[in-house]
C-alpha positions, 0 to 999 in steps of 0.5 A: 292338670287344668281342665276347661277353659285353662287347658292348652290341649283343649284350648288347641283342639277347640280353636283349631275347629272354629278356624276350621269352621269359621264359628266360635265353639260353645264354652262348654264343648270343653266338657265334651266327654269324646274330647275328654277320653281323646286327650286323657285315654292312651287307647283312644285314637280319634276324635273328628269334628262336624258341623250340624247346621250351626253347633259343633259335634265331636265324637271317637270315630269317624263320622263321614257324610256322605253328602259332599258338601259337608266337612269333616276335621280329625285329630288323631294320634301318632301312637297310643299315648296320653295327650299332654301339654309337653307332647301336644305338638309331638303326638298329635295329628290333623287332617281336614276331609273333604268332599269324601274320605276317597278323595281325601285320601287320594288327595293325600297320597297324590299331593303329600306322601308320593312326591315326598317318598317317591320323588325326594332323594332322601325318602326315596332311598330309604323306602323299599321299592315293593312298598313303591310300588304299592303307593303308586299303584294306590295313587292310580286305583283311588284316582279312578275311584275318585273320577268316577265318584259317586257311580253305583250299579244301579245309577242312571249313566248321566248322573256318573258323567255329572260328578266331575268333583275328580277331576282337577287336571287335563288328564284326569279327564283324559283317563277317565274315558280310558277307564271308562272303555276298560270297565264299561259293560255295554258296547255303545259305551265303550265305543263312546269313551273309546272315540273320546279316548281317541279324540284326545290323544293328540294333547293328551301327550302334550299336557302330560309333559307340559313343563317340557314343551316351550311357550311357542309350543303351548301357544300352539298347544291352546289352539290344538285343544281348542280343535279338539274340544270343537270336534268333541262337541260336535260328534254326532256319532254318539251320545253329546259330550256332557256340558258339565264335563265341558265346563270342568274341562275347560276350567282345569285346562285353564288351570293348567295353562295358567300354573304353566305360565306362572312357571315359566315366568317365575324364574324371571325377575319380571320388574327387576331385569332389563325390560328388553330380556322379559319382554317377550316371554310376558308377551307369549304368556299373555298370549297363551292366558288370553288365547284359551279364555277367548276360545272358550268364550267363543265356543261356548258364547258363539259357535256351540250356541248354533249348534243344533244337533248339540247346542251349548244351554248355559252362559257363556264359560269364561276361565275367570282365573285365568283371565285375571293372571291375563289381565295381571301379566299385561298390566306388569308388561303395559302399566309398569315396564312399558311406561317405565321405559318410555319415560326413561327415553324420553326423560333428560338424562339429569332427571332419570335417577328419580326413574331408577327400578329400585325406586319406582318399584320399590312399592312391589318389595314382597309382592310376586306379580304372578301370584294373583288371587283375590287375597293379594289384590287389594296389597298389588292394587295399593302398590301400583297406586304408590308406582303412579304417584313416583312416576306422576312428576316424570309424566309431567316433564314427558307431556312437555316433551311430546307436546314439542314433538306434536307441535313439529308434525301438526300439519302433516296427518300421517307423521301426527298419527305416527307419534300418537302411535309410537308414544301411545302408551305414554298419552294413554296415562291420564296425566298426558292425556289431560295435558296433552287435550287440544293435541288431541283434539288437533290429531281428531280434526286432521284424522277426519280430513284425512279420512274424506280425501285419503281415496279416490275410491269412488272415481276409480271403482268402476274399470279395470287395473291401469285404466283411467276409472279403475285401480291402480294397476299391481305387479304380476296380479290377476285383475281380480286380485289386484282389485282387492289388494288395491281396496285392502290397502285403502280399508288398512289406512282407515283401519290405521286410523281407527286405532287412533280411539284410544287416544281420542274415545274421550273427545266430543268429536270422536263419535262421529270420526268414528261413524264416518269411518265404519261407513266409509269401511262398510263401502269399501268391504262391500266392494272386495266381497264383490269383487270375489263373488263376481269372479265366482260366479265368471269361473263357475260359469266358465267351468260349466263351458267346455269353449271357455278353456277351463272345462275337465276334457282334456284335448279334441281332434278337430275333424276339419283340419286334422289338428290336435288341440289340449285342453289345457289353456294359459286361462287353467294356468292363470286360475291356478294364481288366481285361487293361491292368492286369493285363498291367501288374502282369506276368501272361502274358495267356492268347492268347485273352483277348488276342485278344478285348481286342484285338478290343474294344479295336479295334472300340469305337468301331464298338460305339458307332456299332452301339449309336447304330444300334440304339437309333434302329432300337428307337425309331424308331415313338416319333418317327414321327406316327402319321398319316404311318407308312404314308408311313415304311413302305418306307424303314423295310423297307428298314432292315430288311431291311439288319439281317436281310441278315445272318440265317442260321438266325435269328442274325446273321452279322456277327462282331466277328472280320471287320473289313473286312465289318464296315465294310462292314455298319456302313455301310449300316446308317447309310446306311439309317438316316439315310434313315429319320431324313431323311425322317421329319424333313422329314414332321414338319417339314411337318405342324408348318408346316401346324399352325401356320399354320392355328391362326394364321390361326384366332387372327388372326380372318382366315378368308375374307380375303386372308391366308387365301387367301394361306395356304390357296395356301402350303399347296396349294404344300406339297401339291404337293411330296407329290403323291407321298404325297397322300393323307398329305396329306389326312390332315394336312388333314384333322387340320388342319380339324377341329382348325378345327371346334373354334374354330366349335363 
């Protein structure tokens, strides 16, 4: 058998290590007496490899660091036997460790010999489901080691929520406050992991079935855990959430988010199909990349940044993979399909065969345009090189196209923008850009005088809607509103413009277009914030006015001329619009206002009910007979008397700001009132009978016979009923005889 440097089986082992370690192994490691008694002792087992500042040190056990940094390579064997050039790839295997022999061998298990036994058919049938079992419960107990790795009795809490080398998903960290509340020995802490265990819960569930959830779905998703993350950092109840974990969090979520999309994404043939059926799942993946890198600049740049109570002490954290996988995705939609379908458009149909997708995409033949990493970028940046030259003739033609096109609209500012615009990612090409110079150059100058006579802002600023100096007048708006809608559509017609800069960034009069129009938006915002502060500071003012028609008291019985008047004016109705629509153009309703519309909103229809009351109260003497009042009078005290119950100091006390006693009071004020409306009905109703009656008898020529006795016993029947009230009766028929007296006069 050779030896040294002839020996496949040493030669194997000793280049495997230097791949490993990136270094080439000294000459004479082959004389390693660990290396000789591994390959050539059926009993020896093991050999590992580990790097000693720049040398190279083998030996027949195990010889893991405990210094994190630090690898380990082991061959070993898959049983005991010789190892020989003829059983070199039968007998021998190896394994890197890294980081710890626990996460190596979680790591292992999670990733290799659980899905295959657990989850492929084959091996699943043939492995006993005790032994299952077993490998699961495994995975779970080294998983826990692995998240709180590094944790030793006696170790200060914070250097545990430190070492986050475990975790490398959403739920790894999730479970890890789970773990934490089941094993933690002091309340304070697991208090603390239970409020973060509970915290997460709303997503915990969503990333765990996260192949399940539909992209709109996870666009909601990223806007739920950017909620959370927020509400996390900035409890107070307990100790602040670590920013280490922080980091780690958002990095694995990222992670998370990113494999996702590239999931869903890949059973797509994003440059083959037609542009149409991809067009929108790229459109959402970008989304949801783009969404979670700008959350967590935002939070960790911006908003945590201010936080005093827990403010964010590092850089600003920004999911770099992610956002690459962003800028990749978009460059497929923009650059490549795009463009690609524009020119095809606008190309004659003579010259579109050299535009063909098997043609212009050929470049990209084995590259997938989801799999970005620093590896495949410098084969992705070569192809689209090679795109750009194929495509670099049609852009030619198409320049000539769209210059006819300009030419058609350059006098109207509005259609010229519109083809800049519609054909934007075509003129952004550095081909029709160039071509199409003094287009754009024309687009800037009618840009900038459309800009200076787009409004006749400054004339109409001053009055109200419809007036000569005011805005123009808007259908069915509040003054306050209409004000605003009026200068959000002057500030989108400039902002319409504004869009024009990346067309036009390159020209030496843009600077000052663009000047022009951020001073120009500056006015017209300014305006819009003051016209919000000023109806403020009017509905503040009136709220604090009990005259104003908007004040919390809900009605008052005015002394003088007895009437009954709800406070709930037409002004508490048009408040109502006024805060829906203006919440819903963005404006931070002020928190009493939103009280108020929220109390008007809520007790409207007791409003109605009050005013129905009321309006019966004040015109209750009209629908009484006269005669038959003194009969109302003790149910009409006892109205009343339900109306000034309430009284204190000569004002009602009823507020629209006691629900509960406001139900209470509306409810006896109907019960009285129907009362009164009851009794007075059945008086009228008696009165008109024994009218009617006797001017019938009368008319008939019957007076003195059967039927006028058999009518006069009918009426004494009907006084019956109101002996009680007898002499109302007599009134009535008394009315009634000397409306008989008439017919004999």
């Amino acid at each position: 058998m050779p030896h040294g440097a002839d020996d496949v089986r040493k030669k194997f082992i000793l280049t495997t290590t230097g791949n490993f370690y990136g270094l080439k192994p000294s000459s004479s490691l082959a004389d390693n007496p660990e290396l000789n008694n591994f390959l050539d002792d059926g009993n020896e087992f093991v050999l590992s490899v580990s790097k000693h500042e720049n040398e190279l040190h083998l030996s027949n056990k195990i010889e893991a660091s405990r210094n994190s940094r630090e690898k380990v390579l082991v061959f070993f064997k898959l049983h005991p036997t010789v190892i020989t050039e003829e059983n070199l790839h039968q007998s021998l295997l190896v394994s890197s460790m890294l980081e710890s022999p626990i996460n190596t061998l979680y790591q292992a298990v999670k990733q290799v010999f659980a899905p295959v036994l657990l989850k492929d058919e084959h091996w699943r049938s043939a492995f006993d489901p005790k032994l299952a079992g077993l490998l699961s419960e495994l995975e779970l107990g080294l998983g826990s080691v692995v998240r709180h790795s590094g944790a030793q009795p006696s170790a200060k809490k914070f250097h545990v929520e430190e070492d986050v080398l475990g975790i490398l998903t959403p739920n790894d960290e999730f479970q890890y406050w789970a773990e934490l509340l089941e094993s933690a020995e002091k309340n304070s802490v697991r208090e603390r992991a239970a409020h973060f265990t509970e915290q997460f819960k709303p997503i915990q569930k969503e990333y765990s079935g996260l192949d399940g959830l539909s992209m709109a779905e996870v666009v909601d998703l990223v806007e739920q855990s950017r909620d959370t993350l927020d509400d996390i950092w900035r409890q107070t109840d307990y100790e602040p959430y670590p920013e280490t974990r922080m980091v780690r969090l958002m990095d694995v979520i990222g992670g998370a988010l990113g494999r996702y999309v590239q999931r869903k994404l890949s059973g797509l043939k994003i440059l083959e199909e037609p542009f149409a059926s991809v067009r929108e799942n790229l459109r959402t993946g970008i989304s949801i990349c783009e969404q979670w890198v700008v959350a967590c600049e935002h939070l960790t740049g911006q908003v945590w940044k201010r936080h005093a109570p827990h403010p964010w002490k590092g850089n600003k954290q920004c999911p770099e993979a992610l956002h690459c996988l962003a800028k990749r995705l978009d460059e497929v939609r923009l650059t490549l399909r795009m463009v690609h379908e524009k020119l095809l458009r606008l190309l004659p149909g003579g010259k579109q065969q050299a535009l063909t997708s098997d043609v212009v995409f050929e470049p990209f033949s084995g590259l997938n345009p989801l799999h970005y990493n620093p590896y495949t970028e410098p084969l992705w940046r070569a192809a689209v090189a090679q795109f750009e030259r194929l495509i670099a003739p049609s852009e030619q033609e198409v320049a000539g196209r769209l210059k006819s096109y300009i030419a058609d609209v350059q006098d109207n500012p509005q259609q010229l923008l519109h083809v800049f615009q519609k054909h934007k990612e075509l003129i952004k090409r550095p081909t029709i850009s160039k071509e199409l110079q003094s287009e754009r150059e024309t687009l800037l100058a009618r840009l900038l005088d459309y800009n200076k006579g787009t409004t006749d802002f400054e004339s109409r600023c001053h009055g109200g809607p419809g007036d000569k100096s005011g805005p123009l007048i808007g259908r069915n708006l509040p003054e306050v509103v209409n004000k605003i809608v009026w200068v959000r559509q002057l500030i989108h017609k400039v902002d319409s413009v504004r869009i024009a800069e990346a067309l036009l960034s390159d020209l030496s009069g843009f600077k000052g277009f663009l000047h022009f129009c951020d001073d120009l938006l500056e006015v017209l915002r300014a305006y819009e914030q003051e016209q919000f502060e000023d109806w403020s500071r009017d509905i503040l003012s009136g709220l604090a006015d009990p005259k104003s028609g908007i004040s919390s008291r809900v009605m008052d019985l005015d002394h003088v001329d007895g009437r009954l008047k709800i406070q709930y004016s037409d002004r508490l109705v048009s408040l109502l619009r006024e805060v829906r629509q203006l919440s819903a153009l963005g404006f931070p309703i002020p928190a009493k206002i939103q009280q108020a519309a929220n109390t008007a909103d809520k007790f409207y229809r007791q409003a109605i009910i009050l005013k129905q009351v009321a309006h019966f109260y004040n015109t209750i003497d009209q629908q009484m007979i006269p005669s038959q009042r003194p009969m109302m009078l003790g149910l009409a005290l006892a109205f009343e008397q339900v109306i000034k119950a309430k009284e204190s100091g000569g004002k009602l006390q009823i507020t629209w700001d006691n629900p509960k006693e406001l139900e209470v009071y509306i409810a006896k004020l109907q019960s009285a009132a129907e009362k009164l409306s009851t009794e007075n009905r059945k008086l009228r109703k008696w009165h008109t009978d024994f009218t009617d009656k006797v001017e019938a008898y009368i008319m008939m020529n019957v007076i003195l016979t059967q039927r006028w006795k058999d009518g006069l016993q009918e009426l004494r029947t009907g006084f019956a009923t109101l002996e009680a009230q007898v002499w109302i009766a007599v009134a009535c028929i008394f009315a009634t005889f000397v409306k008989c007296s008439t017919y004999f006069a």
